[in-house]
C-alpha positions as CSV (number, residue, x, y, z in Angstrom):
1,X,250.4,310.9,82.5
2,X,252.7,307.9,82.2
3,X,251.8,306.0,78.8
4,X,254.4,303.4,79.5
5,X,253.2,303.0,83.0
6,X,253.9,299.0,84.1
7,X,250.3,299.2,85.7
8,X,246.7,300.0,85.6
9,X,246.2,303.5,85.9
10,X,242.9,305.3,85.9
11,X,242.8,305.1,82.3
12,X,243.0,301.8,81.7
13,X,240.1,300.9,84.1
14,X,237.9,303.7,82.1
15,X,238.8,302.1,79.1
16,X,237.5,298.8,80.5
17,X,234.6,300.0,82.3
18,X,233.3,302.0,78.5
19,X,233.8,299.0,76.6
20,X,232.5,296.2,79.1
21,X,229.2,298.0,78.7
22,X,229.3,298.1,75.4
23,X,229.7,294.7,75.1
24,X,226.7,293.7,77.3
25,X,224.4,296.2,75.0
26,X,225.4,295.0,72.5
27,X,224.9,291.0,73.5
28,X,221.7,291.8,74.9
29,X,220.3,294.1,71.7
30,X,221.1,291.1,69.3
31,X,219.4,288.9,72.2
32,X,216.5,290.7,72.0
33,X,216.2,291.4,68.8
34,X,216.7,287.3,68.3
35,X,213.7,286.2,70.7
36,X,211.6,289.3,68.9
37,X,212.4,287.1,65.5
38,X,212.0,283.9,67.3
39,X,208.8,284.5,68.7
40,X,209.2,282.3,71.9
41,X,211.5,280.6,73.3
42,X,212.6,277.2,71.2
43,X,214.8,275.0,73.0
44,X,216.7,274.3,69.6
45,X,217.4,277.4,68.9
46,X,218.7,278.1,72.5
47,X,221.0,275.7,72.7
48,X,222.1,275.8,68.7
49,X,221.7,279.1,67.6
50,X,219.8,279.1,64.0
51,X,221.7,279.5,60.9
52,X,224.7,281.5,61.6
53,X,227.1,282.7,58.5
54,X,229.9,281.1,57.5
55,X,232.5,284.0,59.0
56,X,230.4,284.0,62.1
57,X,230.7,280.4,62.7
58,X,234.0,280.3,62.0
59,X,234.6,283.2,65.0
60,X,232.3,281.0,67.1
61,X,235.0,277.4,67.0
62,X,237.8,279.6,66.9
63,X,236.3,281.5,70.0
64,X,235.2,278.3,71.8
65,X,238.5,276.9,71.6
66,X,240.0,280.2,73.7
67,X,240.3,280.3,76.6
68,X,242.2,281.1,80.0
69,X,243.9,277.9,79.2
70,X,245.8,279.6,76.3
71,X,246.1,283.1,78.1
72,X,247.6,281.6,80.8
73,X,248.7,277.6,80.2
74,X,249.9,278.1,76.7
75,X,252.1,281.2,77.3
76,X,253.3,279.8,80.2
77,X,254.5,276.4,78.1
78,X,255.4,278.4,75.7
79,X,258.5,280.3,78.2
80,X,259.0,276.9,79.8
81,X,259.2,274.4,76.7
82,X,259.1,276.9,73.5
83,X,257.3,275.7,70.5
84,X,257.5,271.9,72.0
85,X,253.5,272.2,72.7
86,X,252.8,273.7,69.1
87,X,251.5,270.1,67.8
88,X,248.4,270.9,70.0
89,X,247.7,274.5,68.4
90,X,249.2,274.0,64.9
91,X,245.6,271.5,63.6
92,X,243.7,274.1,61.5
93,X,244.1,271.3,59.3
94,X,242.6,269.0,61.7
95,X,239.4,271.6,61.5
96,X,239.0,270.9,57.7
97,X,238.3,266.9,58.6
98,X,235.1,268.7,60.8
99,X,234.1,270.0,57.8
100,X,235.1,267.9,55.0
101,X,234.2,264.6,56.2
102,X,232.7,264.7,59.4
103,X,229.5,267.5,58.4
104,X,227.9,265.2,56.2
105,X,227.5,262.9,58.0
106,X,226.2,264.7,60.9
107,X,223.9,266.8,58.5
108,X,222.5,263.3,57.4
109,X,221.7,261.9,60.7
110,X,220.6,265.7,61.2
111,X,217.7,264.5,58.1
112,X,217.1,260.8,58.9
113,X,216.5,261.9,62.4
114,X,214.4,264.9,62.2
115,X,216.6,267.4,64.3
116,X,220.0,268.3,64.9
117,X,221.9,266.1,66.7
118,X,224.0,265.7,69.7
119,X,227.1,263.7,69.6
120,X,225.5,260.9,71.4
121,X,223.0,260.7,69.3
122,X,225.1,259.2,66.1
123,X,226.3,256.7,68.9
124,X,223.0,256.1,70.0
125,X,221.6,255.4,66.2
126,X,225.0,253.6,65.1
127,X,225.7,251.5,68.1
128,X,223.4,251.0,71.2
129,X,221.5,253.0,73.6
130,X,223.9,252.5,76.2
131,X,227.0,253.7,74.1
132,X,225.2,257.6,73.6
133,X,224.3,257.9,77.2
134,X,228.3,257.0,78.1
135,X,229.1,259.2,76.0
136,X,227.0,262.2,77.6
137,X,228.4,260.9,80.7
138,X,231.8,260.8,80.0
139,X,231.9,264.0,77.9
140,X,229.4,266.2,81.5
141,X,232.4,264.3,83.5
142,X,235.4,265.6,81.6
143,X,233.5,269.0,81.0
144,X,233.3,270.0,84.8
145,X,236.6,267.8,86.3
146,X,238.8,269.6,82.9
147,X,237.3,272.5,81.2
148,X,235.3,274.3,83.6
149,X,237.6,273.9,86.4
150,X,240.7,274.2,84.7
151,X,239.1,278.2,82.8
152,X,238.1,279.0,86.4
153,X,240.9,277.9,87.9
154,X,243.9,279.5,85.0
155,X,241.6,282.7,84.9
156,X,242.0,283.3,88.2
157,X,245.7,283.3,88.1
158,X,245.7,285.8,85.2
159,X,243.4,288.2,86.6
160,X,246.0,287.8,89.8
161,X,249.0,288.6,87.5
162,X,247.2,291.2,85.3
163,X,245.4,293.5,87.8
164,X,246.2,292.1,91.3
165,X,243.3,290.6,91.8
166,X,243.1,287.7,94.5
167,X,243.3,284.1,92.6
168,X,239.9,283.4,94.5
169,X,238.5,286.9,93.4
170,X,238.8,286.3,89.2
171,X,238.0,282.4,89.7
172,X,234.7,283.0,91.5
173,X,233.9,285.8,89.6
174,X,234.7,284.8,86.2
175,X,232.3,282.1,86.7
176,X,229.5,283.5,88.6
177,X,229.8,285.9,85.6
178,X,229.9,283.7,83.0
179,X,226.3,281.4,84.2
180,X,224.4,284.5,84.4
181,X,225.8,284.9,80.9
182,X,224.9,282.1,79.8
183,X,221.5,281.2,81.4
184,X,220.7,284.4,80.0
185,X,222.3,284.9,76.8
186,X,221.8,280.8,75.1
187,X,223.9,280.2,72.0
188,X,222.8,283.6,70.7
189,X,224.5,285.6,73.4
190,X,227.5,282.9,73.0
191,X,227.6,283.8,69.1
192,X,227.3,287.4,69.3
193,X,230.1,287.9,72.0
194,X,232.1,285.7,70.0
195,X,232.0,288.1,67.0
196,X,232.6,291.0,69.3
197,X,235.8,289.4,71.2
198,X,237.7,287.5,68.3
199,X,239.0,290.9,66.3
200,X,240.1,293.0,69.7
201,X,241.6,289.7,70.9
202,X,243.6,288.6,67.6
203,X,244.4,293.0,67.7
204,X,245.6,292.6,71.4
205,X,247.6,289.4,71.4
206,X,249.6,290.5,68.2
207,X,249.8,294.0,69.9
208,X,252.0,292.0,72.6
209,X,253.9,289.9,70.7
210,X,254.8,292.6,68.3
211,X,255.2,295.4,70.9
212,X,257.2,292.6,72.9
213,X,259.9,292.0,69.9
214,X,260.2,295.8,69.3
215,X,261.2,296.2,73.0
216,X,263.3,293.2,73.1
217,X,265.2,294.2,69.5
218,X,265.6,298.1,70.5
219,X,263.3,299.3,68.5
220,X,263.5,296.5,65.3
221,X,260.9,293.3,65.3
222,X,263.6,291.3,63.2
223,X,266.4,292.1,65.9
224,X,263.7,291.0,68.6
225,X,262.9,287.8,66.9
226,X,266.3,286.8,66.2
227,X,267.2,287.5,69.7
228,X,264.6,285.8,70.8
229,X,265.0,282.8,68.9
230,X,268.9,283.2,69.6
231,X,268.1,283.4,74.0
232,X,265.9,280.1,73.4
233,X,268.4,278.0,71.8
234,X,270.3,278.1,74.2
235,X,267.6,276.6,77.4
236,X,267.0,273.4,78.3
237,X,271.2,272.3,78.2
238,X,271.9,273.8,75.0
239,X,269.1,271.9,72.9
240,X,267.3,274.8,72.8
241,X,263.1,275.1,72.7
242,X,262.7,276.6,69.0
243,X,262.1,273.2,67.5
244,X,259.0,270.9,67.5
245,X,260.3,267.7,67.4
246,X,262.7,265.9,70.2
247,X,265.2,262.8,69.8
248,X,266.9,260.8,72.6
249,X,270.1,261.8,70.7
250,X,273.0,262.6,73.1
251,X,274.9,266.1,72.9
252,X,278.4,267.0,73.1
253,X,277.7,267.4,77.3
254,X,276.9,264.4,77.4
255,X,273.1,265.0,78.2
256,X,270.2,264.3,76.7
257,X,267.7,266.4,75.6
258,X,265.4,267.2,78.4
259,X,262.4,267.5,76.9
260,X,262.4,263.5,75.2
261,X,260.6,262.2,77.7
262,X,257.5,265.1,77.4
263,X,257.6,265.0,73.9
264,X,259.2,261.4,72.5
265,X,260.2,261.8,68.8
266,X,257.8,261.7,66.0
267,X,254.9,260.1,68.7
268,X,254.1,263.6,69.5
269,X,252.8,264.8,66.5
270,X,250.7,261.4,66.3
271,X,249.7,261.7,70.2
272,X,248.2,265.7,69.8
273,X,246.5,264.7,66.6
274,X,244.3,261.7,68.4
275,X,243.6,264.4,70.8
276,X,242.6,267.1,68.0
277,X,240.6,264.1,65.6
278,X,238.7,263.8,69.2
279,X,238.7,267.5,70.1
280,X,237.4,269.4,66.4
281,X,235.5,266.4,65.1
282,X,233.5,264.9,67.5
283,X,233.4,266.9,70.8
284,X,229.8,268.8,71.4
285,X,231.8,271.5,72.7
286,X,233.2,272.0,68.8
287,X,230.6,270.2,66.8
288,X,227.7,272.5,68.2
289,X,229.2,275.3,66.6
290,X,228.6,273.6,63.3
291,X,225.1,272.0,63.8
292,X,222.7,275.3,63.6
293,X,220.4,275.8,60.6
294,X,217.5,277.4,59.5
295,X,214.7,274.9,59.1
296,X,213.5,274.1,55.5
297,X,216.9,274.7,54.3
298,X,218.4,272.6,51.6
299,X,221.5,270.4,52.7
300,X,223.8,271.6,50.1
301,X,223.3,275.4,51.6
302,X,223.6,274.0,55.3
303,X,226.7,271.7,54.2
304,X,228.7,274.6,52.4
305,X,228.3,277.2,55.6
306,X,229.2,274.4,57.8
307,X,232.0,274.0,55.7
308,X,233.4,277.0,55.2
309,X,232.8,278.3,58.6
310,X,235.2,275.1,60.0
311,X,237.9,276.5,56.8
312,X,237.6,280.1,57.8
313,X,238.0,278.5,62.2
314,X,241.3,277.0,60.3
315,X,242.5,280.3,59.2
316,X,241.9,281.4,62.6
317,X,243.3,278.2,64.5
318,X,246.9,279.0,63.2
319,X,246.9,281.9,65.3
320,X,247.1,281.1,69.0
321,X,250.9,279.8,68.5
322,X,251.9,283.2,67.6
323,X,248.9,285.3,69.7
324,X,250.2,283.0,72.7
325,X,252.9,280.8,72.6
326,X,255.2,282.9,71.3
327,X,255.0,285.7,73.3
328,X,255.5,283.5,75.8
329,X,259.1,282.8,74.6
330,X,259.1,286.7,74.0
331,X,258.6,287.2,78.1
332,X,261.4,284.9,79.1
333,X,263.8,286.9,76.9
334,X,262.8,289.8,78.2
335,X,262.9,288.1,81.9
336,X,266.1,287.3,81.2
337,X,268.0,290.8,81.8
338,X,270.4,290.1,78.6
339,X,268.7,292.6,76.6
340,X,267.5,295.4,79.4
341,X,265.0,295.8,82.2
342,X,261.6,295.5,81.3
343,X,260.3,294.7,84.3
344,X,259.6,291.3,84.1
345,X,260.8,288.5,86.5
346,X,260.9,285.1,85.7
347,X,262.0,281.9,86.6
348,X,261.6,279.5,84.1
349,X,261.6,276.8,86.6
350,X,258.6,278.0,88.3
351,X,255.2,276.7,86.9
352,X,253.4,279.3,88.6
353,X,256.0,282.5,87.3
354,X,255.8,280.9,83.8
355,X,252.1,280.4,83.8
356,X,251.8,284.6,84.4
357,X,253.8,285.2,81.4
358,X,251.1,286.4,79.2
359,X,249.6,288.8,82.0
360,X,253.0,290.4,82.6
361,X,253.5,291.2,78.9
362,X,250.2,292.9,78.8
363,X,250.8,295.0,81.8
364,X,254.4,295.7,81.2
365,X,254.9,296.0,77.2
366,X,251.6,298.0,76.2
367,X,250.7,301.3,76.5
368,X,248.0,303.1,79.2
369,X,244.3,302.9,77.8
370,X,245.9,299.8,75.1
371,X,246.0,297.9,78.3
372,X,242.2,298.4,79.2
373,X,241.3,297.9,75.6
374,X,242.9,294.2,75.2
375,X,241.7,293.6,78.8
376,X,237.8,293.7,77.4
377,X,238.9,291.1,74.6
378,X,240.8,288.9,77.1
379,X,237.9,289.0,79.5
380,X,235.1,288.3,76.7
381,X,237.2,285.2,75.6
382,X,236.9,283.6,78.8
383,X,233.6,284.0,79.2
384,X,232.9,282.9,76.1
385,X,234.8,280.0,76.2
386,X,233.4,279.1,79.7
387,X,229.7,280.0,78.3
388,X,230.2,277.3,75.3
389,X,231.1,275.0,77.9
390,X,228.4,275.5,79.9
391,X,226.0,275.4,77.0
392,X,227.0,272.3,75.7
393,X,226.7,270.7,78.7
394,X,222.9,272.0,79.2
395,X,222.6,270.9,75.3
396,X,223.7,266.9,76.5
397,X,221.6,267.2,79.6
398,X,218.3,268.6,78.3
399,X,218.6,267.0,74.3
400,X,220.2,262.9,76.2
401,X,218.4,262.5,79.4
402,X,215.4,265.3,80.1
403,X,213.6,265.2,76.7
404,X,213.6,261.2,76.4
405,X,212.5,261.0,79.9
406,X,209.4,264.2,79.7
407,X,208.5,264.2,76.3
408,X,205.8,266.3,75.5
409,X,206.7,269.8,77.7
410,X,206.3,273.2,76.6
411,X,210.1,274.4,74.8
412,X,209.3,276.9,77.7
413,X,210.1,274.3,80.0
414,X,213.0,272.4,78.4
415,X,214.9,275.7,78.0
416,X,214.5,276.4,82.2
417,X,215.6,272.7,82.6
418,X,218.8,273.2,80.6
419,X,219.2,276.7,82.7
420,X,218.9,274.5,85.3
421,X,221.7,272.1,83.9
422,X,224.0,274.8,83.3
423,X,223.7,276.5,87.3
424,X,224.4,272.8,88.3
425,X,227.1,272.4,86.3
426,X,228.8,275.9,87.5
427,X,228.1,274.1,91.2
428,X,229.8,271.5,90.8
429,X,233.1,273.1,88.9
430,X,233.4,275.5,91.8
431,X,233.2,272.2,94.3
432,X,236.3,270.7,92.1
433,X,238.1,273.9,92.1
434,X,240.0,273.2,95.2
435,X,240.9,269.5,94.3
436,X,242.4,270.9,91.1
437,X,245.1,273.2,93.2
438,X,246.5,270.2,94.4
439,X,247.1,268.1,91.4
440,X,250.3,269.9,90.5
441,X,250.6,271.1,87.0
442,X,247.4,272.3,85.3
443,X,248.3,272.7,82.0
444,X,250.5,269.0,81.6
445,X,247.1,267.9,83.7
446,X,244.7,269.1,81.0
447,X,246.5,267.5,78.2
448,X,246.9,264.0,80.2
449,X,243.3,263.9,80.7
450,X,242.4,264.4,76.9
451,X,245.3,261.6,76.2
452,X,243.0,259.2,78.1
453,X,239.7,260.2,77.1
454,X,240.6,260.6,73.1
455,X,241.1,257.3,72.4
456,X,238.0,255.6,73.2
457,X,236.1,258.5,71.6
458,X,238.3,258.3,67.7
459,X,238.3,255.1,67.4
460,X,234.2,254.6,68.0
461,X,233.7,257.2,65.8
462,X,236.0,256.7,63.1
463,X,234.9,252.9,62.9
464,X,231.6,253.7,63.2
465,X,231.6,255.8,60.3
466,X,234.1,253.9,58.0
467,X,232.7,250.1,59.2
468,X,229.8,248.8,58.3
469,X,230.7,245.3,59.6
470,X,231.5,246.8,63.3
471,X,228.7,245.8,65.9
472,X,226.4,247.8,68.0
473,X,228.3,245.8,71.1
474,X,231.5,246.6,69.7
475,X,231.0,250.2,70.3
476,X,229.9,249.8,73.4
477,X,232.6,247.9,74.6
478,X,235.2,250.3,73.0
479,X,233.7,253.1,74.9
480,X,233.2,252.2,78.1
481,X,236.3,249.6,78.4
482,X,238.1,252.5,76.7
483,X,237.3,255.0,79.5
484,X,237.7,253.0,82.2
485,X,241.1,252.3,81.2
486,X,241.8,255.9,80.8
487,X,240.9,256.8,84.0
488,X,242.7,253.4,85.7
489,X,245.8,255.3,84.1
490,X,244.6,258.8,85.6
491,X,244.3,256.9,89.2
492,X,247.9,255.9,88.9
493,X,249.3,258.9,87.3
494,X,247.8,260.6,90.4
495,X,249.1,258.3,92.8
496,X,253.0,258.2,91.1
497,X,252.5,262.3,89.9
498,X,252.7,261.4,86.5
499,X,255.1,258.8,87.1
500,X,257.7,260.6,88.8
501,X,257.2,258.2,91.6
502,X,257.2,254.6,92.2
503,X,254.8,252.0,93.4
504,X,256.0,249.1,95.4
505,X,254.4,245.6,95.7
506,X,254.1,242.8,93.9
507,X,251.5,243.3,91.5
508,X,252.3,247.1,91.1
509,X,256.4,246.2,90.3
510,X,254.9,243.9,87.4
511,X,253.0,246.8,86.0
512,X,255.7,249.5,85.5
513,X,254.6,249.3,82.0
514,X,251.7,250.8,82.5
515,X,251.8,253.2,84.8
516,X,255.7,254.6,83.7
517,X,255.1,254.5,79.9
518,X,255.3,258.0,78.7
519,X,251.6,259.3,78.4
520,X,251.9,260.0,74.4
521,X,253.2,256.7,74.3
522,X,250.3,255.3,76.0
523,X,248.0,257.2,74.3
524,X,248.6,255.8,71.2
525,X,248.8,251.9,72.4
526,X,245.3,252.8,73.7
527,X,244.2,253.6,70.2
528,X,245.6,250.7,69.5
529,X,243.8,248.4,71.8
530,X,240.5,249.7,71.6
531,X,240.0,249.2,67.8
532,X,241.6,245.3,68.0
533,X,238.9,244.7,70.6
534,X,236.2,246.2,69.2
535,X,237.1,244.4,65.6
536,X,237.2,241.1,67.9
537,X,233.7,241.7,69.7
538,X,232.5,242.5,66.1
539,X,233.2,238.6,65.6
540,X,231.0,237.6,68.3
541,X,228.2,240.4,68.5
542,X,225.2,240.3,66.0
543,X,225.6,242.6,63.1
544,X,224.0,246.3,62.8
545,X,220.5,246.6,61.5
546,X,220.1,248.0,58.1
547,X,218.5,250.9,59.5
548,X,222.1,251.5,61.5
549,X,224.2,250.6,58.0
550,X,221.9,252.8,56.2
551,X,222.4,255.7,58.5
552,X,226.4,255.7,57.3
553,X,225.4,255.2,53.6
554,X,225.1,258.0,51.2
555,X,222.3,257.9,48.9
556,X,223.2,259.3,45.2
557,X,221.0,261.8,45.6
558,X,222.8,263.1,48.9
559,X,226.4,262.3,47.3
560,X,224.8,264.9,44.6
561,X,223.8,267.4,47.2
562,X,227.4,267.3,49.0
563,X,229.2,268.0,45.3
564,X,227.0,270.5,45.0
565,X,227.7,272.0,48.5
566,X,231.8,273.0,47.4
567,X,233.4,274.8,45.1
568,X,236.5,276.5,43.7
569,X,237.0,278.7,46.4
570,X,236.4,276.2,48.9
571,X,239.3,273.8,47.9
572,X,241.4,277.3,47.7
573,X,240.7,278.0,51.2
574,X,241.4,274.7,52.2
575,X,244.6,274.3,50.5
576,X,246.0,277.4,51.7
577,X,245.6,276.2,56.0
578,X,247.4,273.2,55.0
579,X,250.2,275.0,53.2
580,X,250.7,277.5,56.3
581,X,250.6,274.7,58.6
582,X,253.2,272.6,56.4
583,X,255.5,275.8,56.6
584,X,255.5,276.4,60.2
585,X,256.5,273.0,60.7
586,X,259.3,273.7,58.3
587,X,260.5,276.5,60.0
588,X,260.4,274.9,63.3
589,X,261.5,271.7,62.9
């Protein structure tokens, strides 16, 4: 038998076959065993989950936040651009805000209303009717046009790279998979898979970055790093992609550095962390991870697993640069024939070779049966990334528009309907996934969309929450005028391919600001521009009740409970993801 076979051999495919089953008897025991606890189906529970551990929780954000995205997108960047896209992965810290400042307030709605909340409740109870159900709209619109489509669409290019498989073949399958999964399996089945695939897939990705430095140092991981770090210094006209920050500064060429207008100065770090505030503190896909409890709990319990599951998710969260990105830079090293043959080809400016660089690392660097092994992680990550997905978008269907509209059915019924939901919402991501191969880059497309969505959704929520003075109108206005702004921008970016084109004509030529300005750049003028104009409507709108001011007030009684709800340990923990994320940017500078 060849161990170091650059393929699937019969072993490999046993390996995978043995453990796949595993995993689905092992999902559907802890299913079982849940509804035998349960007693009946309770929509709640369903779509939440019910009091998870800390640890477990903390597997469940870190797991919902993998996907075929990183697998494929973020290795890929990671050959093209190096550690340039880092700012996006390097926010455990961003986590701690979730879990900080963000769970109590969320656990307090979670009282004053009775039941756990979705994120358009808080915008229903702080601002208007009208502002929640945008926000359920906007949020079941980028859900199936970014997230669902873009899994499907990346995991079908690494089960193409990996195993062979036709693109249409892993994207077709992965989700077909993935809704039985889900309509099946709930948040339970989501939770317990999450638990399973986090260990073999943090095992597996370091397996390939360290097995990919030993090959590419002959024999030493130092020697592999520094050449490594050595081979990427030297891309992109000598400036090099082992740094995270990028200056319009002029080398001794003569040229600039390439990767300025991607990632402008210091406006990166500012333009990824509007994305993360959105992303880890008030997205449903994140926030639901968070919001489970057991009923008749006391806060301070809820509040302290809540809280140290998002600490332990920021542990985690400073993984994926080195499980991912990394190795990325490790394959087109190895691609590059200055250090051997290792069987990898690669052009680094081809988006689709780059975009395969994870999947050729794990079928050309580890061993026969290893291979099969870190497959079964791999796989489980996407369909639990695409199953969180999917649930959350049942959760805003059934919990923002079904249950207002039929109150009073059986929990029978409102956990079909959000079945229902989640088989609608698989529809209509397959009906997108030919539209999305046509829209050029997937990865750079992903980002752009978050750059136009974000900024509506921090600056309602973060002046919800801190303001007591902004207006019930005001929110509204920031949402929706927000959006539609965003996706005026998206309508031009597709029309110019991101700007890489002109329009011609009157009004158009007087425009070139808007539709030229470097997206990170606009991103952050958005901000901008939504929280001046809903401070100005604020002048002219009537004020929010006391009931709405009250719902953003801590009582001294609940400011006792959250004291209560941390400890030593806790600011330890914390501490400790913000000193590892200080020295990575440090090192990489």
């Amino acid at each position: 038998m060849d161990w170091n076979a650059k393929e699937f051999i019969w072993l490999d495919w046993a390996v995978m076959a043995i453990g796949i089953l595993s995993v689905v008897w092992l999902v559907y025991r802890a299913i079982k065993k849940d509804k035998e606890k349960m007693k009946g189906a309770d929509s709640q529970d369903y779509l939440f989950g019910k009091g998870e551990p800390w640890y477990v929780i903390g597997m469940a954000i870190f797991a919902a936040n993998i996907g075929s995205e990183h697998l494929v997108g973020l290795a890929g960047t990671g050959a093209k651009d190096g550690v340039g896209m880092a700012h996006w992965e390097m926010q455990g810290w961003m986590i701690l805000i979730l879990g900080w400042l963000f769970v109590p307030f969320y656990q307090l709605l979670n009282n004053k209303m009775g039941k756990i909340i979705t994120m358009p409740d808080f915008l229903k109870f702080r601002y208007t009717q009208r502002t929640g159900s945008w926000l359920s709209i906007i949020t079941l619109v980028a859900y199936i046009l970014t997230k669902v489509s873009v899994t499907a669409f990346t995991g079908g290019i690494f089960f193409e790279y990996l195993i062979g498989l036709p693109f249409w073949w892993g994207a077709l399958g992965l989700i077909a998979v993935t809704a039985i999964f889900t309509v099946i399996g709930g948040m339970k089945g989501v939770m317990t898979m999450s638990s399973i695939q986090t260990p073999i897939l943090i095992i597996g990705a370091f397996l390939v970055l360290f097995l990919g430095l030993y090959e590419l140092g002959s024999g030493s991981i130092a020697e592999g790093w520094s050449n490594m770090m050595d081979y990427c210094r030297g891309l992109h006209d000598g400036y090099g992609t082992t740094h995270m920050f990028h200056w319009a500064d002029i080398n001794e060429s003569g040229k600039p550095d390439p990767m300025y207008h991607e990632y402008p100065g210091f406006v990166v770090f500012i333009g990824a962390s509007i994305i993360g505030f959105w992303y880890w503190c008030t997205d449903q896909h994140i926030v639901q991870r968070v919001l489970g409890q057991q009923k008749g709990e006391d806060n301070s319990v809820v509040m302290k697993r809540a809280r140290r599951g998002t600490i332990a998710a920021g542990y985690f969260k400073l993984l994926p640069v080195f499980m991912f990105l990394i190795p990325g830079m490790v394959a087109i090293s190895l691609a590059s024939g200055q250090y051997g043959d290792f069987g990898i080809q690669m052009d680094i400016t081809n988006q689709h070779d780059t975009d395969g660089a994870f999947a050729m690392m794990v079928k050309s660097i580890l061993p026969a049966g290893i291979k099969g092994f870190v497959t079964i992680g791999f796989i489980c990550a996407l369909v639990t990334s695409l199953a969180a997905f999917f649930n959350s978008c049942a959760t805003l269907f059934t919990e923002d528009f079904y249950k207002p509209m039929k109150k009073g059915m059986s929990e029978d019924h409102y956990v079909l309907v959000g079945r229902i939901a989640t088989v609608v919402v698989v529809i209509l991501g397959l009906l997108w996934l030919p539209v999305m191969m046509n829209m050029g880059n997937l990865y750079s497309y992903l980002q752009g969309i978050q750059s136009l969505l974000a900024p509506a959704m921090v600056a309602v929520f973060t002046l919800g929450i801190f303001s007591k003075k902004i207006t019930p109108k005001a929110g509204e206005w920031g949402l929706i005028g927000g959006f539609f702004i965003g996706m005026l921008r998206l309508l031009t970016n597709i029309l110019t391919e991101t700007g890489s084109k002109t329009m011609t004509g009157g009004f158009w030529e007087n425009t070139t600001w808007f539709w030229q300005t470097n997206w990170l750049v606009f991103e952050c003028w958005l901000l901008v521009f939504i929280v001046l104009l809903m401070v100005v409507v604020s002048f002219f709108t009537p004020a929010p009740s006391k009931e709405q001011v009250d719902a953003i007030t801590f009582t001294p009684e609940y400011r006792k409970q959250i004291k209560e709800s941390w400890g030593f340990w806790d600011i330890i923990g914390t501490l400790g993801v913000i000193a590892l994320c200080g020295c990575f940017y440090a090192y990489f500078w």
